[in-house]
TIRO-2110 file (N, C-alpha, C; in Angstrom, 1 decimal):
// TIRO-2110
10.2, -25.8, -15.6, N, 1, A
9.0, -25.0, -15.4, CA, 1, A
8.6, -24.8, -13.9, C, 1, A
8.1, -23.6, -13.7, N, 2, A
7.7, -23.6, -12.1, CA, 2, A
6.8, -23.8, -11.8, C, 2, A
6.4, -24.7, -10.8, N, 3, A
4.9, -25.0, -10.5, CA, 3, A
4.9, -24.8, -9.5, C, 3, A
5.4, -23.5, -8.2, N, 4, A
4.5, -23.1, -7.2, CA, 4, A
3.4, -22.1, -7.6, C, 4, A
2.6, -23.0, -6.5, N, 5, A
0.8, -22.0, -6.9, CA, 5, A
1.2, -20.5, -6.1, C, 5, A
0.3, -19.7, -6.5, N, 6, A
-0.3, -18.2, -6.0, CA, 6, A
0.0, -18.6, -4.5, C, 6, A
-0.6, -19.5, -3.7, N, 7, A
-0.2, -19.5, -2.2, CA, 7, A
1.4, -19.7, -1.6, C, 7, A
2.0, -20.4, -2.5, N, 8, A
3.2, -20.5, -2.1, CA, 8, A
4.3, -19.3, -2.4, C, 8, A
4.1, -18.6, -3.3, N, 9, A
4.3, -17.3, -3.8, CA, 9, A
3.5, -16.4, -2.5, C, 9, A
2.8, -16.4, -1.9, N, 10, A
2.1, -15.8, -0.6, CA, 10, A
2.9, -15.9, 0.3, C, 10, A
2.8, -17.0, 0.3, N, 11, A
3.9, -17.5, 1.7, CA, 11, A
5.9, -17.2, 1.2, C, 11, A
5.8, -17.4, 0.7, N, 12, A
7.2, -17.1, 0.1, CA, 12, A
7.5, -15.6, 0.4, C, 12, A
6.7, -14.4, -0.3, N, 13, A
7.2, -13.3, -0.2, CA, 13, A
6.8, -12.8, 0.8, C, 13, A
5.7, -13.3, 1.9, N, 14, A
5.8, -13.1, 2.9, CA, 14, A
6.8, -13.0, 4.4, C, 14, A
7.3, -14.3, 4.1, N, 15, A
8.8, -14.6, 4.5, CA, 15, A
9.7, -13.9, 4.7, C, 15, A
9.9, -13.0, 2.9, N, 16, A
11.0, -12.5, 2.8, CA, 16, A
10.5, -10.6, 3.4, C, 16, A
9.2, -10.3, 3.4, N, 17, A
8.6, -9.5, 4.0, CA, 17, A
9.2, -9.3, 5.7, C, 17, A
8.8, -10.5, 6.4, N, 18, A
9.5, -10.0, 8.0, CA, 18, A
10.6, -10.1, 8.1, C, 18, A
11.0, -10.8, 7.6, N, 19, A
12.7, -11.2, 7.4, CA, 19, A
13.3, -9.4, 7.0, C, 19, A
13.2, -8.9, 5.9, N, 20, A
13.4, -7.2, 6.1, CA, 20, A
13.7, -6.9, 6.7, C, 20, A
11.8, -6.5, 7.3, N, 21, A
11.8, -6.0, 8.7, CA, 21, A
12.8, -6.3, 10.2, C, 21, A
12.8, -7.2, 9.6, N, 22, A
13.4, -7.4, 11.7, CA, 22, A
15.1, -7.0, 10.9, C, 22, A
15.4, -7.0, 9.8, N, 23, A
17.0, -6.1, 9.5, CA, 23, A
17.2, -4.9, 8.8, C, 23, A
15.7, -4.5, 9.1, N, 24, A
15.4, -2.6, 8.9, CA, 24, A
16.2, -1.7, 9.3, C, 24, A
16.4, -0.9, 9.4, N, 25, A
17.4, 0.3, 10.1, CA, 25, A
15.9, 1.5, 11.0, C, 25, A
14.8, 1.0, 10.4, N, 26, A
13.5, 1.9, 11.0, CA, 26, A
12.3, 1.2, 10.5, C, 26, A
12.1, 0.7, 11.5, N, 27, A
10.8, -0.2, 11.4, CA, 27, A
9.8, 0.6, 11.2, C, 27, A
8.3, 0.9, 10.6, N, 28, A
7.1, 1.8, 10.2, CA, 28, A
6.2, 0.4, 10.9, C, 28, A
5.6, 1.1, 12.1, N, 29, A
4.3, 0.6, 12.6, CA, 29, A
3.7, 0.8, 11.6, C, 29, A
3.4, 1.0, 11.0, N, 30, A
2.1, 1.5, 9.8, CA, 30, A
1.8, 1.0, 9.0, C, 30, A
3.4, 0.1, 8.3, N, 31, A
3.0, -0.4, 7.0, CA, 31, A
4.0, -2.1, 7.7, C, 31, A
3.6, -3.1, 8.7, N, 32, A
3.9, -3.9, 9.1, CA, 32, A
3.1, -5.1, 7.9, C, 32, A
3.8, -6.0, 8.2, N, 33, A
2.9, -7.2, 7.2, CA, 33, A
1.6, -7.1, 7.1, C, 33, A
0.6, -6.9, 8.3, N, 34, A
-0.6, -7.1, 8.3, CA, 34, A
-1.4, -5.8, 6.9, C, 34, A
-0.3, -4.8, 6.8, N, 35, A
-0.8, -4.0, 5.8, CA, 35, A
-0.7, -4.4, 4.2, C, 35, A
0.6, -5.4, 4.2, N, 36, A
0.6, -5.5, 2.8, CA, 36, A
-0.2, -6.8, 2.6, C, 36, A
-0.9, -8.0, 3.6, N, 37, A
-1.8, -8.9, 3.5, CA, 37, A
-2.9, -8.4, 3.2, C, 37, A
-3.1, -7.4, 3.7, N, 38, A
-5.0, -6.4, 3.5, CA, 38, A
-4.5, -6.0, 2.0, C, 38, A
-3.2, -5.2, 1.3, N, 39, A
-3.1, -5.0, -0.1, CA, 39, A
-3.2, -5.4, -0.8, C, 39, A
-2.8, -7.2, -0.5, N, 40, A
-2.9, -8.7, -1.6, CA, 40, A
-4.3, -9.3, -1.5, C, 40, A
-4.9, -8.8, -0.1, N, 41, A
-6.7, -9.4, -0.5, CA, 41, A
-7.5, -8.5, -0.9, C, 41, A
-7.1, -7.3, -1.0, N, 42, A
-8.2, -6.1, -2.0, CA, 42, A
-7.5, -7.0, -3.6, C, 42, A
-6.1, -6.6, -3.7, N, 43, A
-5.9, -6.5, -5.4, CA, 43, A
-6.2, -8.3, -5.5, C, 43, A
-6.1, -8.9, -4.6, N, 44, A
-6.5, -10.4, -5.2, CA, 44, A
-7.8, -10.6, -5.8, C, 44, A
-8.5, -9.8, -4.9, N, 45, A
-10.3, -9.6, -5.4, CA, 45, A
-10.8, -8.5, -6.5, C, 45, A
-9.8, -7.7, -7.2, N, 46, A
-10.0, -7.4, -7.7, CA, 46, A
-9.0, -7.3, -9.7, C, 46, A
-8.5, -8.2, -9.3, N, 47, A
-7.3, -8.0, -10.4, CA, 47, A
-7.3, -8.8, -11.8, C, 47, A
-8.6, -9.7, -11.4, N, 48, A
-9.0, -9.9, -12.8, CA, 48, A
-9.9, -9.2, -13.4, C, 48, A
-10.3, -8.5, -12.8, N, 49, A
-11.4, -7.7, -13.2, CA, 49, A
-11.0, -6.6, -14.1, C, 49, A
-9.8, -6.1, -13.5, N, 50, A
-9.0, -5.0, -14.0, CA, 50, A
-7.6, -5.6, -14.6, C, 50, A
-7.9, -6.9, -15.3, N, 51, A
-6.6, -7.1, -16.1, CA, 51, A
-4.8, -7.4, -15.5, C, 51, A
-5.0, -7.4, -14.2, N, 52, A
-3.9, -7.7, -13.3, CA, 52, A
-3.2, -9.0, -13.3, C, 52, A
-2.1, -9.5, -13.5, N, 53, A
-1.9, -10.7, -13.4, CA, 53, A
-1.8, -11.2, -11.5, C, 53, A
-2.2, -12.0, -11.0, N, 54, A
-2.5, -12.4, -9.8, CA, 54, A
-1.0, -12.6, -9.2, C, 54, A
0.2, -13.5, -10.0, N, 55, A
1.5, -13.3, -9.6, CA, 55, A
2.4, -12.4, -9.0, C, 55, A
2.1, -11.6, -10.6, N, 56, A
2.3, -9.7, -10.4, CA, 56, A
1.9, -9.5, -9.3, C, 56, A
0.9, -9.5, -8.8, N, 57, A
-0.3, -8.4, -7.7, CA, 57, A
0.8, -9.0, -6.7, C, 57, A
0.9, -10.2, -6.5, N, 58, A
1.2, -11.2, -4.8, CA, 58, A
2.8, -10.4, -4.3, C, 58, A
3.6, -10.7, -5.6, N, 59, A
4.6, -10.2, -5.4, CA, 59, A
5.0, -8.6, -5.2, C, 59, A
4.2, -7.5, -5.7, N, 60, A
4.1, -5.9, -5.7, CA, 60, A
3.5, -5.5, -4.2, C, 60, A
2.6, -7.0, -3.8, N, 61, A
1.5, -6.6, -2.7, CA, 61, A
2.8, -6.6, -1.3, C, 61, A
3.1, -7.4, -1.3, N, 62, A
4.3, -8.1, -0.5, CA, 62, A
5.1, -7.4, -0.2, C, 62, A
5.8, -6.6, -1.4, N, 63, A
7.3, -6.1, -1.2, CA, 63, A
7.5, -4.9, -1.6, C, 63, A
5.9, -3.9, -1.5, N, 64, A
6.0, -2.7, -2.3, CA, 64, A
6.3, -1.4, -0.7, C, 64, A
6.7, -1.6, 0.0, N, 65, A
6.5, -1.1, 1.5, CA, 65, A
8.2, -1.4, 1.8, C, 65, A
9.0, -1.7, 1.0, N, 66, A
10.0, -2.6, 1.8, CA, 66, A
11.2, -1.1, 2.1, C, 66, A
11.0, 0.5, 1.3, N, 67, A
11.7, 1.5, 1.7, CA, 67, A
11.4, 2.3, 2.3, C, 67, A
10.1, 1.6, 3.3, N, 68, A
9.4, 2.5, 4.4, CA, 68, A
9.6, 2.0, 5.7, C, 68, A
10.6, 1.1, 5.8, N, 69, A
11.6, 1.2, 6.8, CA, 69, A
13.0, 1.5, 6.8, C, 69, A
13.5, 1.7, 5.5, N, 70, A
14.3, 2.6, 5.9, CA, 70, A
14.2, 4.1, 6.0, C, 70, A
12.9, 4.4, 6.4, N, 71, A
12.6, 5.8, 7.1, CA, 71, A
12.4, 6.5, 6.1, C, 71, A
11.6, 6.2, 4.8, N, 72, A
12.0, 7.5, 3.6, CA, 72, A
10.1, 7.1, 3.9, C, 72, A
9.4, 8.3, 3.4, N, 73, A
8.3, 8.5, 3.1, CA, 73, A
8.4, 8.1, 1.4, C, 73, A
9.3, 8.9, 0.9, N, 74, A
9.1, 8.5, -0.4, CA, 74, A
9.7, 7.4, -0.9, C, 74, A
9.2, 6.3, -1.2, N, 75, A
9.8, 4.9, -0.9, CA, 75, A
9.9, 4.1, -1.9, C, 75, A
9.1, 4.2, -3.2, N, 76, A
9.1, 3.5, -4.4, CA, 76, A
10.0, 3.2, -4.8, C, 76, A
10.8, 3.9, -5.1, N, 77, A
12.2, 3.6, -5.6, CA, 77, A
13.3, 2.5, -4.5, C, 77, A
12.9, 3.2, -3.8, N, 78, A
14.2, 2.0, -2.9, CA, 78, A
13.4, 0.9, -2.9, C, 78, A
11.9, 0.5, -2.3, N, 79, A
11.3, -0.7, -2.0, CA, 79, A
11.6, -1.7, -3.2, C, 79, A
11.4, -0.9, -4.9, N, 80, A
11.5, -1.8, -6.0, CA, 80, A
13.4, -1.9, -6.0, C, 80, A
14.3, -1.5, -5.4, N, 81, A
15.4, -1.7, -5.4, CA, 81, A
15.6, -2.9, -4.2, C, 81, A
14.8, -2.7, -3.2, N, 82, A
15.3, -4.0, -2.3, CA, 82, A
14.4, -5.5, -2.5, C, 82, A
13.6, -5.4, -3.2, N, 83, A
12.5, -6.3, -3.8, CA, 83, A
13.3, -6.8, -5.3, C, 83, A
13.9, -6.3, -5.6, N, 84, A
14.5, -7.4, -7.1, CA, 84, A
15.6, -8.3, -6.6, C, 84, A
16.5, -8.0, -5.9, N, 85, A
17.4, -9.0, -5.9, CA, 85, A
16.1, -10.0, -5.1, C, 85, A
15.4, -10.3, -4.2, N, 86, A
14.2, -10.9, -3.6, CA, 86, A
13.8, -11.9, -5.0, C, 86, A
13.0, -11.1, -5.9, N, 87, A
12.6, -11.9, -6.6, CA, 87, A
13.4, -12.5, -7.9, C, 87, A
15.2, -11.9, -7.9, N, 88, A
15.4, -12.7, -8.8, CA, 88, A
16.3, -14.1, -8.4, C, 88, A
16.2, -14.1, -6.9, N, 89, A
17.0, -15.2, -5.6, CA, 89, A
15.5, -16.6, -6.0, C, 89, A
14.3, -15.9, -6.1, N, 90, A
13.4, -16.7, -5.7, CA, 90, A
13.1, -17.2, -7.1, C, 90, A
13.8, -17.6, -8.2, N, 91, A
13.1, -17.5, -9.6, CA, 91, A
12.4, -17.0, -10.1, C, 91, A
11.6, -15.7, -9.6, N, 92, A
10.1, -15.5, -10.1, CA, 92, A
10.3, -15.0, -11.7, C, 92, A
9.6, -15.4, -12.1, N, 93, A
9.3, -15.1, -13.7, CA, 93, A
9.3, -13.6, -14.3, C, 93, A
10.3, -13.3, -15.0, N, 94, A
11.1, -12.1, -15.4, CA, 94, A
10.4, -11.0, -15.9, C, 94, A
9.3, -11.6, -16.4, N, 95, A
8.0, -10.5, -17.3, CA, 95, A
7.2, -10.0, -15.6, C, 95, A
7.0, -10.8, -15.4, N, 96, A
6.2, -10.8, -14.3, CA, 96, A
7.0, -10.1, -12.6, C, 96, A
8.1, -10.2, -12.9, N, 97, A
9.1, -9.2, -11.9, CA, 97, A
8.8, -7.6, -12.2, C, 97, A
9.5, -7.6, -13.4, N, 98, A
9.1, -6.2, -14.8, CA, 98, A
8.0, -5.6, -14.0, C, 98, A
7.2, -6.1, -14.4, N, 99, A
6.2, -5.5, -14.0, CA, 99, A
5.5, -5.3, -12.5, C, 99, A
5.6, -6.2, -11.9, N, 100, A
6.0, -6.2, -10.4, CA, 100, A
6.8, -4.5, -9.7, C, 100, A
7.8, -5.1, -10.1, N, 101, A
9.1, -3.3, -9.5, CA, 101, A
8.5, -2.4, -10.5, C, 101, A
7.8, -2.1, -11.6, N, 102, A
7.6, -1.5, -12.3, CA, 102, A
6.3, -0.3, -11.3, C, 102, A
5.4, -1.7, -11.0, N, 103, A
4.6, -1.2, -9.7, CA, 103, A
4.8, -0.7, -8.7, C, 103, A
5.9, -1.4, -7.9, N, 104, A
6.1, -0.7, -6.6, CA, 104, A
6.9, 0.5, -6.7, C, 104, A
7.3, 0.1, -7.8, N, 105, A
8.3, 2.3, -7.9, CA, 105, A
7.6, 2.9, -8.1, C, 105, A
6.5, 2.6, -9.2, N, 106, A
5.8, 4.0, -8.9, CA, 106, A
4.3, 4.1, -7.8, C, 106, A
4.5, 3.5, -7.2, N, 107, A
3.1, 3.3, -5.8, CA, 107, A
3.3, 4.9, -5.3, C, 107, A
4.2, 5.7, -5.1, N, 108, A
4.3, 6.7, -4.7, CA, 108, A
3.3, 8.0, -5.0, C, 108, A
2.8, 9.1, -4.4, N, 109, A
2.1, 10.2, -5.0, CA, 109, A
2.9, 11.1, -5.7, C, 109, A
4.3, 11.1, -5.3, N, 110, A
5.3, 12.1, -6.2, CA, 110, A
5.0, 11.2, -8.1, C, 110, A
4.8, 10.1, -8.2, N, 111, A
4.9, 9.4, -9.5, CA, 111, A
3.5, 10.2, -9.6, C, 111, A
3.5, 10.7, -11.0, N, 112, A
2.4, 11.1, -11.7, CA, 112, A
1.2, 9.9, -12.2, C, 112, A
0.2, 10.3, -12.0, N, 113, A
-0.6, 9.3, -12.3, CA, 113, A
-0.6, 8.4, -13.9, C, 113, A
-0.6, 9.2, -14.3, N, 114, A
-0.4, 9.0, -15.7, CA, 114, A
1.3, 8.1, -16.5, C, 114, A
2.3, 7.9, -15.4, N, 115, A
3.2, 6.8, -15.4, CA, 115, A
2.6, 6.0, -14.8, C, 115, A
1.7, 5.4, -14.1, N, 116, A
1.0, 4.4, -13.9, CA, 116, A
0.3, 3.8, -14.9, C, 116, A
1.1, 3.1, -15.6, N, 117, A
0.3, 2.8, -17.2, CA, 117, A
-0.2, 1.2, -17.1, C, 117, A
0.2, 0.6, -16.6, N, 118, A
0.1, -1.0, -16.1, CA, 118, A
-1.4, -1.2, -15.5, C, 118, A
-1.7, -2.2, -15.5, N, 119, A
-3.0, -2.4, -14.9, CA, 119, A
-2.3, -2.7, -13.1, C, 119, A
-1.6, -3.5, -13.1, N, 120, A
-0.9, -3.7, -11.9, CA, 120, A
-0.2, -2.4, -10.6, C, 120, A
0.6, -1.3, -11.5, N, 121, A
0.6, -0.5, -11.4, CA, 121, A
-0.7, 0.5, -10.6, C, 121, A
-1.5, 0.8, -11.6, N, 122, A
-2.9, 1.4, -11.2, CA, 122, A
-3.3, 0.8, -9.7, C, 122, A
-3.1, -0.8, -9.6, N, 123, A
-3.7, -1.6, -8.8, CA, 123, A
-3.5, -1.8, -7.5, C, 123, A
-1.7, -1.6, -7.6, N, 124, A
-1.5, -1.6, -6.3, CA, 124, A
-1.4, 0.0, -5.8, C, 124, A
-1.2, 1.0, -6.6, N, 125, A
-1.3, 2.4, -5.6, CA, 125, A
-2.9, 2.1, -5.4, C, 125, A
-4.0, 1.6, -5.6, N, 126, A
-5.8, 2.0, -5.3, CA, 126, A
-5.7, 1.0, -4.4, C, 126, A
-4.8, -0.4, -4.0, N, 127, A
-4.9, -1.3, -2.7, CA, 127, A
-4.3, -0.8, -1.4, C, 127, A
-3.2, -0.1, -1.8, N, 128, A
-2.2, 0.6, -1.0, CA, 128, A
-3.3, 1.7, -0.6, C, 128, A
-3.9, 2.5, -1.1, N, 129, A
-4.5, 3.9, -0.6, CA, 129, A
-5.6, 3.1, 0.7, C, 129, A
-6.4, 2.6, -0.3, N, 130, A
-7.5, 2.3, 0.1, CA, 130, A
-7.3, 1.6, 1.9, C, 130, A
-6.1, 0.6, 2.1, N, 131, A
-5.9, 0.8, 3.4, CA, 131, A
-5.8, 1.5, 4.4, C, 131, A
-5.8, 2.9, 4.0, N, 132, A
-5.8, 4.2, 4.8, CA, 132, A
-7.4, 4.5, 5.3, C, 132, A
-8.2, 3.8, 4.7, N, 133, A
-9.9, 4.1, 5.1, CA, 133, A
-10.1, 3.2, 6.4, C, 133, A
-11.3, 3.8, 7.1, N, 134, A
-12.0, 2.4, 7.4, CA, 134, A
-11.4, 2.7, 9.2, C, 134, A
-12.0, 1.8, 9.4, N, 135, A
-11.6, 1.3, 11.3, CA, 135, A
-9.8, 1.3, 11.2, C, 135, A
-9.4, 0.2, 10.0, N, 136, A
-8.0, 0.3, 10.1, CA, 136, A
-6.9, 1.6, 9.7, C, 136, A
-8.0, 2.1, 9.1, N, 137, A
-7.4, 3.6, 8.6, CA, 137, A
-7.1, 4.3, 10.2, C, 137, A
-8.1, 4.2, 10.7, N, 138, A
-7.8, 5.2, 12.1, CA, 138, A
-6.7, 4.2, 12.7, C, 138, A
-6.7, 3.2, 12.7, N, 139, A
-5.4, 2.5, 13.6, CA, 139, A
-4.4, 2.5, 12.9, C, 139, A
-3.9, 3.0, 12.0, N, 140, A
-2.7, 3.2, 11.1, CA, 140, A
-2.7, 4.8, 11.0, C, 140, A
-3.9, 5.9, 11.2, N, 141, A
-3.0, 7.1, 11.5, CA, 141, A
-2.5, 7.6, 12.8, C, 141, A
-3.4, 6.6, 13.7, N, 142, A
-2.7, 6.9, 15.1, CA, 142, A
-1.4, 6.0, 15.1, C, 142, A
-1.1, 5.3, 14.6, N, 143, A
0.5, 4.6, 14.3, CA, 143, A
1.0, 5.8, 13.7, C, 143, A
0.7, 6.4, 13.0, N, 144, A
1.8, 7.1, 12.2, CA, 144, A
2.0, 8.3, 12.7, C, 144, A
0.9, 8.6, 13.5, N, 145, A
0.5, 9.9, 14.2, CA, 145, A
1.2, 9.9, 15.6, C, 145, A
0.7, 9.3, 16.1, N, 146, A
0.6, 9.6, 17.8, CA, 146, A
2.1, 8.4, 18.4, C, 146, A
2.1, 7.6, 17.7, N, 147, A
2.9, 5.9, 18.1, CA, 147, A
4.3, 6.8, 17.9, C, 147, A
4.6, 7.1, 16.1, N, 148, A
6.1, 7.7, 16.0, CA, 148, A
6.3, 8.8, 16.1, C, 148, A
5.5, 9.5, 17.0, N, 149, A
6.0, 11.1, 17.3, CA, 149, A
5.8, 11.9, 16.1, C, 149, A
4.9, 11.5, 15.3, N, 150, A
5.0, 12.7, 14.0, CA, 150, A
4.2, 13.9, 14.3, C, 150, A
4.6, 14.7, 14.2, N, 151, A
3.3, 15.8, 14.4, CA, 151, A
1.6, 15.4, 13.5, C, 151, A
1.2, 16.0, 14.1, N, 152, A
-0.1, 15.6, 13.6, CA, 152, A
-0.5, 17.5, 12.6, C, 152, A
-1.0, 17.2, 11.6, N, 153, A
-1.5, 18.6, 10.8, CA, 153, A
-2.8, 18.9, 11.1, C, 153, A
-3.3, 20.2, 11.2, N, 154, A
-4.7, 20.7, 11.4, CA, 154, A
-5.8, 19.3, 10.8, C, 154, A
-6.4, 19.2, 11.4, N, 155, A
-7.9, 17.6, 10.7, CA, 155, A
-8.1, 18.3, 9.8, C, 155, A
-8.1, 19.4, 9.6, N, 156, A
-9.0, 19.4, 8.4, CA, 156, A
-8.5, 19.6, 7.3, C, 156, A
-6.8, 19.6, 7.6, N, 157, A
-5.8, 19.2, 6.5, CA, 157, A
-5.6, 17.5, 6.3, C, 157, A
-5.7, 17.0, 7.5, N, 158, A
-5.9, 15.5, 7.5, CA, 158, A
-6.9, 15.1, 6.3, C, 158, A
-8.2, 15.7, 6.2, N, 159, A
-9.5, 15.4, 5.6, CA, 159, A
-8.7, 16.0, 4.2, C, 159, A
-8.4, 17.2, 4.1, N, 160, A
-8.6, 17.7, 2.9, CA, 160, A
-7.6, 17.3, 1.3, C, 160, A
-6.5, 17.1, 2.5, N, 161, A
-5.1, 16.8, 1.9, CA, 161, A
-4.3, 15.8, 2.1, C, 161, A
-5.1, 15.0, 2.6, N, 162, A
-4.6, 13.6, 2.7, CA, 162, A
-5.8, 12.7, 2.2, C, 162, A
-6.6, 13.0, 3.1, N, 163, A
-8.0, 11.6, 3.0, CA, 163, A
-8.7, 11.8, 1.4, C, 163, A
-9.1, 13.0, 1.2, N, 164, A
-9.4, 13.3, 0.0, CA, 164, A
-8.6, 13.2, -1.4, C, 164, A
-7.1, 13.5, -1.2, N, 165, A
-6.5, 13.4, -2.0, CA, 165, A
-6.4, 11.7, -2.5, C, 165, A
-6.3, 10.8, -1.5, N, 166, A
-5.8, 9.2, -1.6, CA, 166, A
-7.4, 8.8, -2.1, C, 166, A
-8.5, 9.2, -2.0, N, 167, A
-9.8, 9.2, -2.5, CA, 167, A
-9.9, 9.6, -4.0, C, 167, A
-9.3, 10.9, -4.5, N, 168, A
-10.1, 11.2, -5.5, CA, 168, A
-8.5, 10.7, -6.5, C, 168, A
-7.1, 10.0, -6.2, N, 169, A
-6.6, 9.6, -6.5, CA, 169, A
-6.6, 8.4, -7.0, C, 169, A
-7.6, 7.4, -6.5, N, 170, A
-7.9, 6.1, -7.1, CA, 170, A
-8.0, 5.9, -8.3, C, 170, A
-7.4, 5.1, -9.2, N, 171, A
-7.9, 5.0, -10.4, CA, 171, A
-9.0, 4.5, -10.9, C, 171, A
-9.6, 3.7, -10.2, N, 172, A
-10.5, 2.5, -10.6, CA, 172, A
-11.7, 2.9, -10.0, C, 172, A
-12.9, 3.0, -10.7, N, 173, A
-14.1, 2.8, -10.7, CA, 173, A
-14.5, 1.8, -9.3, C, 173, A
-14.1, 0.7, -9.8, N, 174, A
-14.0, -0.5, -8.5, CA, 174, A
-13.5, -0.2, -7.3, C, 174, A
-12.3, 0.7, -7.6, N, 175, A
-11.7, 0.6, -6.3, CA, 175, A
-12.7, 1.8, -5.4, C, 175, A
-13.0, 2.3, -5.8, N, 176, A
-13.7, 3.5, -5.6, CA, 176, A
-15.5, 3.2, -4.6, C, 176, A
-16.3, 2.1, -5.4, N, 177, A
-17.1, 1.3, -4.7, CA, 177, A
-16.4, 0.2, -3.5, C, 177, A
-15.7, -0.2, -3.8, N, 178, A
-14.9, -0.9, -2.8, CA, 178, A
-14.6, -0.3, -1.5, C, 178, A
-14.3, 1.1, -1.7, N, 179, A
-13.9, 1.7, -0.6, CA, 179, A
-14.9, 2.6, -0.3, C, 179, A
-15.5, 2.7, -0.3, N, 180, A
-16.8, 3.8, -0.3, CA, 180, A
-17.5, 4.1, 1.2, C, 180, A
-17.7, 3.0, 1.6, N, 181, A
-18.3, 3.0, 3.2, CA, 181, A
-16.8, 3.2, 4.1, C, 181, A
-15.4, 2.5, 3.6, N, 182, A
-14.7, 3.0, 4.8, CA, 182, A
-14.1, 4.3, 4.3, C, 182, A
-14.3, 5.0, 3.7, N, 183, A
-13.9, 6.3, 3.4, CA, 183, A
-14.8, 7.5, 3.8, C, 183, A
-16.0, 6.8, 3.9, N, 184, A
-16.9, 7.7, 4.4, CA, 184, A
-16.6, 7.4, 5.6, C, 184, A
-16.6, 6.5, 7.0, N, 185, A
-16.1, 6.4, 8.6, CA, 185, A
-15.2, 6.6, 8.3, C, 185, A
-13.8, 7.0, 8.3, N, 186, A
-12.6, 7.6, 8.5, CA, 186, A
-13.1, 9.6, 8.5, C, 186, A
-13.5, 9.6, 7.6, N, 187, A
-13.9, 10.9, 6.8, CA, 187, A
-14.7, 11.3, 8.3, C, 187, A
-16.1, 10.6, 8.3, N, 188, A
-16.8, 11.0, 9.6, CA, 188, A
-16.0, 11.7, 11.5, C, 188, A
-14.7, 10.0, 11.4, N, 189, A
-14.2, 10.2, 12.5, CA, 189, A
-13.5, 11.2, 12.6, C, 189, A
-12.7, 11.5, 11.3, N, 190, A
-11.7, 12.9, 11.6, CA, 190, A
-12.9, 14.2, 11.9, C, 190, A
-13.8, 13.8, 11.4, N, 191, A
-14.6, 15.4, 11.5, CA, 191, A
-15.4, 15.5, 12.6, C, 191, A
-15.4, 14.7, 13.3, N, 192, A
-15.7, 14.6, 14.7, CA, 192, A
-14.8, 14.6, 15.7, C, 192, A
-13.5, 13.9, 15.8, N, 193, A
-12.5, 14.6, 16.3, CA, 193, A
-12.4, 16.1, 16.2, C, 193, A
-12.2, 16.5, 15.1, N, 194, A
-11.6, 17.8, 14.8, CA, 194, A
-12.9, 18.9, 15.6, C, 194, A
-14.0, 18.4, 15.6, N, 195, A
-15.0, 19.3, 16.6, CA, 195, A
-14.9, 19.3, 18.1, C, 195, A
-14.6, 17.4, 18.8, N, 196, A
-14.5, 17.7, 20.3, CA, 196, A
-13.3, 18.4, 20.5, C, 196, A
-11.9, 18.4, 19.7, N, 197, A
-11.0, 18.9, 19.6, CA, 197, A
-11.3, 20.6, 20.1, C, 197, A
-11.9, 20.8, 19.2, N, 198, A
-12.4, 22.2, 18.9, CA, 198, A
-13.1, 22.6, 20.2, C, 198, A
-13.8, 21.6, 21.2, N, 199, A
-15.2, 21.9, 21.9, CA, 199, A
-16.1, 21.6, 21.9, C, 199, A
-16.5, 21.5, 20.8, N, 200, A
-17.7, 21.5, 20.2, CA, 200, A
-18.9, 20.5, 20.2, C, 200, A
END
């Protein structure tokens, strides 16, 4: 029987988290460790609430980012492809794998919300979004923006079609109070940008 706790499973898929990275082919400032640690302390605080197994969450939280270094935006699929052989090297418990990759494939916006049937599922695309708000939201779209040369789109497609979309895409009631004050400062800052931009 296995008896590592929740922390050691932290530390474990953490491990196998930089270890990736540093043999990536395209490293994403964006979605570095420190993003999937903020993923595993929203769904940690939130995952009994919403029926999540904590296992599940640690392991989805960890290693749901792992095909956004190899440069694909749409990444679910490969992340839950380079995250199984990970968790079946590490013994993790088979039901609880399942459902794990089941989550990180579909974390994507191309996945229909309604294939999100899992509570874990649901949990890690509203922990994943919800990183996008907030003080750290602006420090991760100027990573994504300004750091890797991406073009930047009109703000007010930023606001409309991104920020709003990853907002009214949440599934969770919770997630939704949870994120409420940093979605309103992100929201603020783009629309104040987009005016001194403007002149204004």
């Amino acid at each position: 029987m296995d008896d590592r706790s929740l922390g050691d499973w932290e530390r474990i898929f953490a491990g196998h988290l930089v270890r990736e990275i540093e043999l990536s082919p395209q490293r994403s400032a964006a979605h570095l460790p420190d993003h999937s640690k903020r993923v595993w302390a929203r769904a940690k605080a939130l995952c009994e609430e919403v029926g999540a197994g904590p296992q599940t969450m640690v392991a989805a939280c960890y290693l749901h980012d792992l095909g956004r270094h190899h440069g694909l935006a749409v990444h679910g699929l490969k992340s839950a492809e380079l995250a199984a052989p990970i968790l079946e090297a590490e013994g993790f418990p088979k039901d609880k794998a399942e459902e794990a990759l089941d989550a990180i494939a579909k974390h994507d916006y191309q996945t229909p919300a309604a294939d999100r049937e899992s509570p874990a599922a649901k949990l890690l695309f509203d922990c994943d979004k919800m990183d996008a708000f907030g003080a750290i939201g602006v420090k991760r779209y100027v990573l994504y923006f300004w750091c890797a040369n991406n073009p930047l789109p009109p703000i007010r497609d930023v606001i409309d079609d991104n920020l709003m979309l990853k907002w009214k895409s949440l599934h969770y009631k919770r997630s939704r109070e949870m994120a409420k004050d940093d979605f309103d400062y992100i929201v603020g800052f783009f629309e104040r940008l987009g005016r001194e931009l403007d002149g204004g």
